[in-house]
C-alpha positions in Angstrom: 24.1 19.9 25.0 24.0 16.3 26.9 22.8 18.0 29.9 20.7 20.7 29.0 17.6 18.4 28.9 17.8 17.4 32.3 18.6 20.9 33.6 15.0 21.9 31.8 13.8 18.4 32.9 14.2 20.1 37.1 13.1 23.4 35.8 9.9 22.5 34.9 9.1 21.3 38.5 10.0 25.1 39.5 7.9 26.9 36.7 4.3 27.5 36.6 2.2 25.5 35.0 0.5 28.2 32.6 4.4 28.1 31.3 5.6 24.6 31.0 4.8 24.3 27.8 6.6 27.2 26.4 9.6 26.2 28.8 10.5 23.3 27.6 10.2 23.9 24.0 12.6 26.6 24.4 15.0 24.4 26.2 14.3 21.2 23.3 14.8 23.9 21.0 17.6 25.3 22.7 19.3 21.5 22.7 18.7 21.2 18.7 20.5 24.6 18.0 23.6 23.6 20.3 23.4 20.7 18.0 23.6 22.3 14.7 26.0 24.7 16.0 28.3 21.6 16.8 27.6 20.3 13.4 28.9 23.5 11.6 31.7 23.5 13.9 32.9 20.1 12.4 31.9 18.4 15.2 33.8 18.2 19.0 37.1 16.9 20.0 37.5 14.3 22.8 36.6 15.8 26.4 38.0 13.1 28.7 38.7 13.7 32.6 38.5 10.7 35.9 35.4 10.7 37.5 36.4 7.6 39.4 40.1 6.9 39.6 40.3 4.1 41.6 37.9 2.2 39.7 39.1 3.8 35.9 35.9 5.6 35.3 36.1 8.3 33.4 34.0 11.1 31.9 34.8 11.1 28.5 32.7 12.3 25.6 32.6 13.4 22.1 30.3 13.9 19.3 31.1 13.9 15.8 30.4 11.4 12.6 27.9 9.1 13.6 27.3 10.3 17.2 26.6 13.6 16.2 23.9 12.4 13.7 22.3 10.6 15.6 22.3 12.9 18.2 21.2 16.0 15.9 17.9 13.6 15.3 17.3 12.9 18.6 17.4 16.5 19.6 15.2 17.1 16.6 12.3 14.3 17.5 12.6 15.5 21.0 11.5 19.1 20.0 8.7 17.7 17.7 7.5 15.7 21.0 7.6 18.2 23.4 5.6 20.5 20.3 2.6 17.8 20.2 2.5 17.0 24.2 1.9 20.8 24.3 -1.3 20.0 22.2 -2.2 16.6 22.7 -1.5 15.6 26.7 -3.8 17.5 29.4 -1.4 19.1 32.2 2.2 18.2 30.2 4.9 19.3 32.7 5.3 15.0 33.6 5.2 14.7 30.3 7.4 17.4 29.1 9.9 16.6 31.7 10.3 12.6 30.7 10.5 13.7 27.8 13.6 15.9 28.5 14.8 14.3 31.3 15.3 10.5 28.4 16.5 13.1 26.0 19.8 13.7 28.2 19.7 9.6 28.3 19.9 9.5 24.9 22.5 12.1 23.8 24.8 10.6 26.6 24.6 7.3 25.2 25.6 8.7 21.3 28.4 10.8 23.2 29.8 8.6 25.5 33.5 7.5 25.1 33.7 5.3 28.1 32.1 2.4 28.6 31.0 2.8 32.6 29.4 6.0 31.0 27.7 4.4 28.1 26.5 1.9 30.9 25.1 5.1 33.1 24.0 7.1 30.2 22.3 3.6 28.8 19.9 3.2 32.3 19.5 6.9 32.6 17.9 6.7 29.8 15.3 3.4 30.4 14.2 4.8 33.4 11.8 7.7 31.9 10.6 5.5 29.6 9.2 3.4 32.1 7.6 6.1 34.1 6.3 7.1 30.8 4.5 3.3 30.4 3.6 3.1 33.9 2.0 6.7 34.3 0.3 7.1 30.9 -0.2 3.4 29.5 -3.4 1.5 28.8 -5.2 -1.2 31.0 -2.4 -4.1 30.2 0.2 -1.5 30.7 2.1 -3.7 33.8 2.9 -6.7 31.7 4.4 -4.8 29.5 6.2 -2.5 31.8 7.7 -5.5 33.3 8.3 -7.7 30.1 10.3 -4.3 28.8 12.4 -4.0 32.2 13.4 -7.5 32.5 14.4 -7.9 28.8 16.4 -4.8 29.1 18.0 -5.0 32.6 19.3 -8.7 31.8 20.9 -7.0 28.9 22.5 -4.7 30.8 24.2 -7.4 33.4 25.0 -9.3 30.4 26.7 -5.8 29.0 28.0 -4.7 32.4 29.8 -8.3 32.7 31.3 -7.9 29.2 32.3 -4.2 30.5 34.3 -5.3 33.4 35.5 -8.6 31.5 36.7 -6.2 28.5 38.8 -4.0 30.6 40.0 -7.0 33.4 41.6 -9.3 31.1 42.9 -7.0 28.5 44.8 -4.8 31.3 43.6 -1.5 29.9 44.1 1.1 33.0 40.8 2.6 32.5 37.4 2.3 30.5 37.9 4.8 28.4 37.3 3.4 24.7 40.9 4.7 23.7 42.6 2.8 26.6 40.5 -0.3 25.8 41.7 -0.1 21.7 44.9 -0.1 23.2 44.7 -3.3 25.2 42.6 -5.6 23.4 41.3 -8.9 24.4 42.7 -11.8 22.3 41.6 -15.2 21.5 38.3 -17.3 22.3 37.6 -15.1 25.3 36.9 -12.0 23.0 34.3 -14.2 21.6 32.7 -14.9 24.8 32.9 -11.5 25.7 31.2 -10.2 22.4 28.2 -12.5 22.7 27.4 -11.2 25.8 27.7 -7.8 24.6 26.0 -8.5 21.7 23.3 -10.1 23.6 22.7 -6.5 25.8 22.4 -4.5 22.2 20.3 -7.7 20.3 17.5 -6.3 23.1 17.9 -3.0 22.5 18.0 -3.1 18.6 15.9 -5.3 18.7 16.6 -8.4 17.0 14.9 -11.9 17.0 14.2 -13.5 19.5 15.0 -10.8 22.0 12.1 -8.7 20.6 9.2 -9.7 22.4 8.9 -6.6 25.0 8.6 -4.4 21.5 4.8 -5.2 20.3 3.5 -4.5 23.8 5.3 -1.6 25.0 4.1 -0.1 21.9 1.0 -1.0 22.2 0.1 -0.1 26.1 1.9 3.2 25.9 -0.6 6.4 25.5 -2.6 6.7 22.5 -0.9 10.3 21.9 2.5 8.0 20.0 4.7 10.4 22.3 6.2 8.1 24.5 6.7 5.8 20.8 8.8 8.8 19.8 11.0 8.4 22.1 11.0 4.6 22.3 12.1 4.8 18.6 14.9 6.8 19.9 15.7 4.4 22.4 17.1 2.0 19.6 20.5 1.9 20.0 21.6 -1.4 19.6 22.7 -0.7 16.2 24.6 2.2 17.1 26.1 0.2 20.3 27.4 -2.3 17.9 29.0 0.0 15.5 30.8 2.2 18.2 31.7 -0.5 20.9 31.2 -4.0 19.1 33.5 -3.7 16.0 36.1 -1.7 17.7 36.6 -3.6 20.6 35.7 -7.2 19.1 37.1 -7.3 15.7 38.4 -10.7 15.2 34.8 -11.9 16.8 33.3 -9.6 14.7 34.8 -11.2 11.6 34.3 -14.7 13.5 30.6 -14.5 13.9 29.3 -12.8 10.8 28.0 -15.2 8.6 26.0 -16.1 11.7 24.7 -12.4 12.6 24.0 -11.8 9.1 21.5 -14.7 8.7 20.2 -13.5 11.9 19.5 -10.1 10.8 18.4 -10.9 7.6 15.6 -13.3 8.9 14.6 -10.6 11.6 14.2 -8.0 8.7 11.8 -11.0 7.0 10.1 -12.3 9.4 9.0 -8.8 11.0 7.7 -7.7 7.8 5.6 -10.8 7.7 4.4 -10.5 11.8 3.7 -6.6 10.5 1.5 -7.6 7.4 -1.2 -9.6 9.9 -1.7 -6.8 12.1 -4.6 -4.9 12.7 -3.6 -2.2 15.0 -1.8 0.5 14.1 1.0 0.3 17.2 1.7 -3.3 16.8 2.4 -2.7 12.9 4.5 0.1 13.5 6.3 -1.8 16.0 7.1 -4.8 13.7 7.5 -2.6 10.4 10.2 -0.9 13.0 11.6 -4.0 13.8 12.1 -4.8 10.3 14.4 -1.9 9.7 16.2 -3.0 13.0 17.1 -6.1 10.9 18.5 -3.8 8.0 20.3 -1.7 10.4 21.5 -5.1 11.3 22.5 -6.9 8.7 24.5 -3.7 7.1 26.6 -3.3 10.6 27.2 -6.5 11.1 28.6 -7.3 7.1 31.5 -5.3 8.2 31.5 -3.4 4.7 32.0 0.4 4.5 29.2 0.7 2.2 26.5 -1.0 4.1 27.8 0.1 7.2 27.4 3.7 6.0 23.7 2.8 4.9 22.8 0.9 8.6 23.9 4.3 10.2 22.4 6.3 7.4 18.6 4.3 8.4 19.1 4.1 11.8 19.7 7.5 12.1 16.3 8.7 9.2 14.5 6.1 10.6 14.0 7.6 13.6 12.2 10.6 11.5 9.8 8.8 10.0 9.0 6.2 12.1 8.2 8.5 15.2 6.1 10.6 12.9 4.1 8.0 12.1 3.6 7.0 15.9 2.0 10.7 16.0 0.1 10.5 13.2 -1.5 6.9 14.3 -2.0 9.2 17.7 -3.9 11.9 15.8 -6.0 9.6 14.2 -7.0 7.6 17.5 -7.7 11.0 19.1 -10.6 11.3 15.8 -11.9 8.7 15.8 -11.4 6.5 19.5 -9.3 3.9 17.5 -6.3 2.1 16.1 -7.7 -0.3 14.2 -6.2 -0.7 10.6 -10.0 -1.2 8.9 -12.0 2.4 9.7 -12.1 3.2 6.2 -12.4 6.6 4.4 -10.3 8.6 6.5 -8.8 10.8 3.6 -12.4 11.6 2.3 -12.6 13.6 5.3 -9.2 14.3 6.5 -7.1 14.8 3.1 -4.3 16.5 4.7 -3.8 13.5 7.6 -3.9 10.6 4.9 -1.8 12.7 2.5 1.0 13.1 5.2 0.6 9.9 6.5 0.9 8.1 3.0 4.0 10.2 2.1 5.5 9.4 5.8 4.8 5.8 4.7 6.3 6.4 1.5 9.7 7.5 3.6 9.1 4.1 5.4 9.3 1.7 2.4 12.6 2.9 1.2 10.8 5.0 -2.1 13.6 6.8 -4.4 13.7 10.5 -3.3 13.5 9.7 0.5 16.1 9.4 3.4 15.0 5.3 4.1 16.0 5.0 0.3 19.7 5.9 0.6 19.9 3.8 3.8 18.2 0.4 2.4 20.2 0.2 -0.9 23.3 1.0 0.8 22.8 -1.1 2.8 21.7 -3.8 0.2 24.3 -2.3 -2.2 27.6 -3.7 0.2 26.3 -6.5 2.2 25.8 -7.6 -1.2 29.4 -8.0 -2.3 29.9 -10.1 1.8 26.9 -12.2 1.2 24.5 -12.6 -1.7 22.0 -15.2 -0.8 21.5 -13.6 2.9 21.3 -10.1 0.9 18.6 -11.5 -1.6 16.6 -12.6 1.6 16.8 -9.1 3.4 15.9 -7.5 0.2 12.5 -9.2 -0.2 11.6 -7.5 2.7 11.1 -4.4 0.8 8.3 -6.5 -1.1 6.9 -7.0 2.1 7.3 -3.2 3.6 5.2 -2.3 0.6 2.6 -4.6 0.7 2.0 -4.2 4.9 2.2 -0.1 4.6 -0.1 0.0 1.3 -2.8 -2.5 2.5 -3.2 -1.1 6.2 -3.1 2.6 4.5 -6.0 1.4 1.8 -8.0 0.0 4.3 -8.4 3.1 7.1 -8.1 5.9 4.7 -9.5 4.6 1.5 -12.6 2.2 0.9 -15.9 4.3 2.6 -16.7 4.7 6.1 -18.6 2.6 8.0 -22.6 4.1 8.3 -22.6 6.2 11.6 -19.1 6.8 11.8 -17.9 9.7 13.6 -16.3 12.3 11.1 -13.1 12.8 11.4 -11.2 16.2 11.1 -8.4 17.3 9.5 -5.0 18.7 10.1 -4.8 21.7 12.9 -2.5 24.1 13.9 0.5 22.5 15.1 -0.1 19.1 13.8 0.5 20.2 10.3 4.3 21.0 12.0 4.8 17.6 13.6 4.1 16.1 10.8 5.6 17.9 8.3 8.6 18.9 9.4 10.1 14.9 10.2 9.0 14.7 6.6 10.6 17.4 5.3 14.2 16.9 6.3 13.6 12.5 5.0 12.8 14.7 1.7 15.9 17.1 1.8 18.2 13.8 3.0 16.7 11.8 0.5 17.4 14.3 -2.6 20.7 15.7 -1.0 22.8 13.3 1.3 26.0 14.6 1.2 26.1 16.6 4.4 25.1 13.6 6.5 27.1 11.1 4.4 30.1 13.3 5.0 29.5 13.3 8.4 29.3 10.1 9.1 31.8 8.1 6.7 34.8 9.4 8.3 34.2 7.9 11.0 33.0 4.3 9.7 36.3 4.3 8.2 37.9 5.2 11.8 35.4 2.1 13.1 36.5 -0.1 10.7 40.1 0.3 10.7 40.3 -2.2 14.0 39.5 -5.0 11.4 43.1 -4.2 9.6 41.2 -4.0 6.6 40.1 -7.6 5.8 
């Protein structure tokens, strides 16, 4: 499944253009179905072999729980991607095969049981979506090219350092995560060690004040949302934290959190404030996604089962949501030239676009019935019982969500378009799949969260267990 991607990714140089398209949908689709298939199968054991022995590298991976939500989505968003770049981008194969080629990225970082691996599978991963930015971006696109790479290659140092640090002065023989819970680091220098760590995944989350590559690498990248899709993806600091952070730095963990909390909590805030005075579509999204970066936040880093549960639960449905909306912000631009937030009257003309678009927005403010609702109250629900004040601060951010989504919403597809506007067409063909499959499966999650839950609260508990249950 990890390598699949990138096997279609080199195919598509190979294969005719006339069939690049229908290639690399079979092989995205082809990815999903492994997926599922692992899902039904409970989920894989620990594959673990040297890949370089003098060093302690190994290849180890596994995908269950968390990891194999997450990946499940990611396979899922990549198939939806691949469907609209087959509609949306003029000669797709480069497309197509960034796409595939960040998909392998992505799935290695969710599998990856190693930290050397994580740390390969983690660049593997940045590298498309440059090349996405720097072949298909907008006029400023260089700034923010090289505002994202330098945010998130002194991240990685930082999270290379920590690696070798981690593994040095705890005497584990290898990196493999299991040799590495076996030979902890003690005392002040696991602190040290977790800050810089948690500096690495505070860019890739993002959190405050490591965020400022987000805005403008949403922004410059193509109009289509596409390469949003799988920048939304790209979120893993959350994920990072939960896997590595906890379970290799629990007494900083504990140490730190009233700290990270309040950090987390005032991104969440202050992104839905940013998001609220914005008048284009990409820099919303990217603030309003910021915002539940700050969620995801603040319910990993409480340490409590529940809200842990609900940060893994949103990370993993925001992705759904979110990236749909990127394509639906991408259809509207291709209607009418824009992504300005004050068009007005879209839905008079376009009923199905608005109607998709509000309920996707819906999915995005955490409304009863949807997957983001689950994952916000959960996440509300436990850090409440660490931290109430912090919690009550977080949670006026859903105040906020509503009145950013609502009033950008009224004013493009309510109120009356402007005299000589252009008129703006509705839902075709495979649009009304993009669209409406990401929201179909935040529905069914929303109504019915058992399978996911029970996928992934095993192995929270497993996560949490290195705290020794304080």
């Amino acid at each position: 499944m990890i390598f699949l991607p990138v096997l279609g990714s080199l195919l598509l140089m190979a294969t005719p253009r006339r069939w690049r398209e229908e290639v690399a949908g079979f092989i995205a689709a082809l990815t999903l179905g492994l997926g599922l298939l692992i899902w039904r199968a409970g989920g894989t054991e620990l594959f673990s072999i040297p890949w370089i022995g003098a060093l302690g590298v190994t290849y180890s991976v596994q995908l269950d729980g968390v990891s194999l939500a997450l990946a499940l989505v990611t396979a899922f968003m990549s198939f939806i991607a691949c469907l609209y770049t087959a509609r949306r981008i003029p000669n797709p194969g480069t497309m197509l095969a960034l796409i595939l080629g960040m998909e392998t990225g992505l799935l290695g970082i969710f599998a990856a049981r190693d930290l050397i691996l994580f740390y390969v599978f983690f660049e593997d991963a940045l590298i498309p979506a440059l090349l996405m930015l720097a072949i298909y971006g907008k006029d400023r696109r260089m700034k923010a090219l090289v505002k994202f790479a330098a945010y998130t290659l002194f991240g990685s140092l930082l999270m290379l350092v920590s690696f070798i640090g981690i593994k040095y002065l705890g005497g584990s023989p290898t990196f493999a995560l299991s040799d590495l819970r076996a030979n902890p680091v003690q005392g002040a220098m696991q602190t040290w060690l977790y800050i810089g760590f948690l500096l690495a995944m505070a860019v890739k989350l993002p959190l405050w004040p490591l965020h400022a590559w987000l805005p403008d690498f949403h922004e410059q990248n193509h109009d289509s949302g596409i390469p949003d899709v799988m920048g939304t993806l790209y979120k893993v600091g959350g994920y990072g934290i939960f896997q590595f952070g906890i379970t290799l730095f629990p007494d900083a963990s504990l140490e730190l959190r009233p700290i990270l909390m309040g950090l987390a909590a005032f991104t969440a805030l202050y992104a839905a404030w940013i998001a609220f005075h914005q008048t284009d579509w990409k820099r919303l999204l990217a603030y309003a996604g910021l915002s539940h970066m700050g969620f995801v936040a603040l319910g990993v880093f409480s340490l409590n089962e529940t809200a842990v549960i609900g940060a893994m639960y949103l990370l993993a449905f925001q992705n759904l949501y979110t990236g749909a909306l990127f394509l639906s912000v991408g259809m509207l631009q291709e209607r009418i030239g824009s992504l300005d937030t004050r068009v007005g009257g879209v839905m008079t003309q376009a009923g199905a676009l608005g109607g998709l678009t509000m309920a996707l927005w819906f999915a995005s403010i955490a409304v009863p019935g949807m997957a983001g609702f689950i994952g916000e109250f959960s996440i509300l629900l436990g850090a409440y019982q660490i931290s109430p004040w912090l919690t009550f601060i977080a949670g006026i951010t859903t105040i906020a969500a509503a009145a950013y989504a609502l009033t950008a919403f009224q004013t493009t597809f309510w109120q009356a378009r402007p005299l000589g506007g252009v008129r703006v067409a509705d839902l075709q063909h495979v649009e009304w799949l993009v669209l409406g499959l990401p929201l179909a499966v935040a529905i069914f999650f929303g109504i019915y969260s058992a399978p996911a839950l029970n996928l992934m609260q095993p192995a929270v508990k497993a996560v949490l267990s290195a705290l020794g249950g304080q």
